[in-house]
C-alpha positions, 0 to 999 in steps of 0.5 A: 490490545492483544485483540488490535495486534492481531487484526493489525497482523490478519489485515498484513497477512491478509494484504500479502496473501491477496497481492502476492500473485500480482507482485514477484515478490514480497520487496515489490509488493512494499516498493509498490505499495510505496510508490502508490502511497506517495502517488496518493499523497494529495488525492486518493487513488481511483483508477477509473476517475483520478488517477495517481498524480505526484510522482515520487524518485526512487531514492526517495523510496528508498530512504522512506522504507530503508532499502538500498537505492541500487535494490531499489532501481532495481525492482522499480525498474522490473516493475515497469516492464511489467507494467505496474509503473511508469517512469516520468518527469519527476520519478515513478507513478503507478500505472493507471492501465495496468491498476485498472485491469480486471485481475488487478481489480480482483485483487484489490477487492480481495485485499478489501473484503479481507479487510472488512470482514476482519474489520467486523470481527474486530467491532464485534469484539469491542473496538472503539471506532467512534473513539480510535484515538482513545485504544492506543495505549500511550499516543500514536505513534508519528506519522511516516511522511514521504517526501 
């Protein structure tokens, strides 16, 4: 357990120390990270080929990671001067331009080379990943849907 805490913890860490330069804050990062979550909710995010397609409202935002909706418009709305995100018919998207620019990829493959190599550390100390479901100590935990 102790071990799946802590690469739990690293990848956090890990995730934050990479984006933190691309994001004016640590609350952007999660609203982004959200917004993009949601986008994904039936195709897998690729910027190069399939962009993000399901828009998502800002109270819906707001209410799946419990920030007040004025906070949120607030920051979503920073970040599409920025160009992180573009507002449509139906809420935010993230924008696909701005994900697929050189230093946003840089990132990205940052954020995913930390990822693996703590990954790695973890299998080498024993975590069952032909068998996940079977290192939680009681059930897993319910999934967290944004609607």
């Amino acid at each position: 357990m102790a071990n799946g805490v802590r690469t739990a913890v690293d990848i956090m860490l890990a995730v934050l120390q990479t984006n933190r330069g691309k994001h004016a804050g640590w609350l952007d990062l999660i609203l982004f990270s959200t917004v993009v979550a949601a986008n994904c909710r039936h195709h897998p995010i690729d910027a190069a080929h399939s962009p993000a397609d399901r828009p998502v409202r800002a109270l819906t935002v707001s209410r799946t990671i419990g920030v007040t909706p004025m906070t949120t418009n607030r920051h979503l709305s920073a970040m599409i001067g920025t160009g992180q995100l573009v507002r449509g018919p139906g809420g935010f998207r993230v924008n696909s331009l701005w994900l697929s620019h050189p230093a946003a990829q840089a990132v990205t493959d940052a954020s995913l080379q930390n990822v693996r190599r703590l990954l790695g550390a973890l299998a080498a100390q024993g975590f069952p990943f032909d068998d996940p479901a079977s290192a939680y100590l009681g059930a897993r935990p319910p999934f967290t849907a944004i609607r």
